[in-house]
N, C-alpha and C positions, 0 to 999 in steps of 0.2 A: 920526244915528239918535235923540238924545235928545228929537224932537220926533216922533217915530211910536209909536205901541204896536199890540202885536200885537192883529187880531182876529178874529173868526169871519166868513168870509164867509156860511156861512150859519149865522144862531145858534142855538147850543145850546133855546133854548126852544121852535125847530120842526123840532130832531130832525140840528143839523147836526154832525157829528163836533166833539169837543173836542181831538181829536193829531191828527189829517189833517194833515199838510202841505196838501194842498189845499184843506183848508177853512182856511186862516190867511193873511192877509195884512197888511203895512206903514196903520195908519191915521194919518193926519197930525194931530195938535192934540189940548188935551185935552177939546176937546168934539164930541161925537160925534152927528153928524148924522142916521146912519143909527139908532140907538136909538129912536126915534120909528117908526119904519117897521118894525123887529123888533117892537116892541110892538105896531104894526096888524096886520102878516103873523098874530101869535099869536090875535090876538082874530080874525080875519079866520077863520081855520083851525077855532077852536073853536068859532064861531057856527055853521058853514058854508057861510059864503061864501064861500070857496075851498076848495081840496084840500092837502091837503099839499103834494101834489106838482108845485101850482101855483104856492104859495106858494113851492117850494125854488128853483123852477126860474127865478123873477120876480125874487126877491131875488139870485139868486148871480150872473144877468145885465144886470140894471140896477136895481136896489136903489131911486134916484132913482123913475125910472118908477112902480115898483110903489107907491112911496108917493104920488105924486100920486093913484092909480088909489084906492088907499084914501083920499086927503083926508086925508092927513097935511101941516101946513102948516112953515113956518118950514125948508122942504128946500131944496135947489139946486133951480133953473129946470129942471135939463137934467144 
């Protein structure tokens, strides 16, 4: 487990529980892929380009996805 740290599946800055058990899950490495994509979902949310609720629901089921969709680059293919 020394190479995971806990994280938010859906992050804190679009409203995702910080104690849920369900919002936390195992991430592998200390560089974090998905960061880049929380930071579009948030500017994504406040521009209005999305909904929150779009945003919550895009990230907590394929994170990757939603960031391509924003043009977030240097992510997984897939």
């Amino acid at each position: 487990m020394g190479s995971y740290e806990l994280d938010h599946l859906i992050s804190l800055e679009i409203g995702g529980s910080p104690t849920a058990v369900a919002n936390l899950w195992p991430e592998k490495g200390e560089h974090n892929d998905k960061d880049p994509v929380e930071n579009a979902a948030k500017r994504a949310v406040c521009s209005g380009q999305m909904t929150l609720a779009d945003v919550q629901e895009k990230i907590a089921t394929n994170w990757v996805a939603l960031g391509h969709e924003l043009g977030v680059t240097g992510i997984p293919a897939s």
